[in-house]
N, C-alpha and C positions, 0 to 999 in steps of 0.2 A: 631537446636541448641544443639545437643545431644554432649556432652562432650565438652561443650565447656568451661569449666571453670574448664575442670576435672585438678585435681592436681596443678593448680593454688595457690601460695605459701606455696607450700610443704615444710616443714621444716625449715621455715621463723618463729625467735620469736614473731614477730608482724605483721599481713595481717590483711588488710582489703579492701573491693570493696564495693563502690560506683557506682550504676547504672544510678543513676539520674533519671531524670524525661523525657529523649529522646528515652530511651529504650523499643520500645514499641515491646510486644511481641503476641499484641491481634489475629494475624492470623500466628502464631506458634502452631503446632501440636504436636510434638517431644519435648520432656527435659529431656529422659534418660542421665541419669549418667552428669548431667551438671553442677553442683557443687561437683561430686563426689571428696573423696579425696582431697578437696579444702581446704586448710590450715591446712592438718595433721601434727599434731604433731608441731601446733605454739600454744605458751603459751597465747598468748591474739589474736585476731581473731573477726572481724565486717562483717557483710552483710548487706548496705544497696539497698534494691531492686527497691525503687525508687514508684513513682504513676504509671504508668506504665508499668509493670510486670502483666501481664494479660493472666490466662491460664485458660481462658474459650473454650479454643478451644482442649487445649492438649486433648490428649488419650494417652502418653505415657509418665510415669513419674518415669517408673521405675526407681530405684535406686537413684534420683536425688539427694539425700543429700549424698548419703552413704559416711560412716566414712568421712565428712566434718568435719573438727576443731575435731578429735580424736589426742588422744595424747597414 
């Protein structure tokens, strides 16, 4: 999953993601940079991750917010 959300509504006034509850990520390892860049520079901006987002497995999370919803 590593960049997978990366730059995902970049320069959009208003983003937002919804994961829900199907999203399961409990034997995911990787989430570098996965929200990275994710809604830069949008004035209003949501992440819901859902029940389901489950990183008891990652070892790799570098960067995973980085500059997400920066303006």
């Amino acid at each position: 999953m590593s960049g997978m959300f990366q730059y995902a509504g970049q320069y959009a006034k208003t983003w937002s993601l919804n994961l829900g509850n199907n999203f399961n990520t409990s034997n995911v390892t990787t989430m570098a940079n996965m929200f990275s860049n994710a809604a830069d520079r949008a004035n209003t901006w949501s992440l819901n991750l859902g029940d389901k987002f489950d990183t008891s497995n990652v070892t790799n999370m570098a960067y995973m917010f980085d500059d997400a919803g920066s303006s």
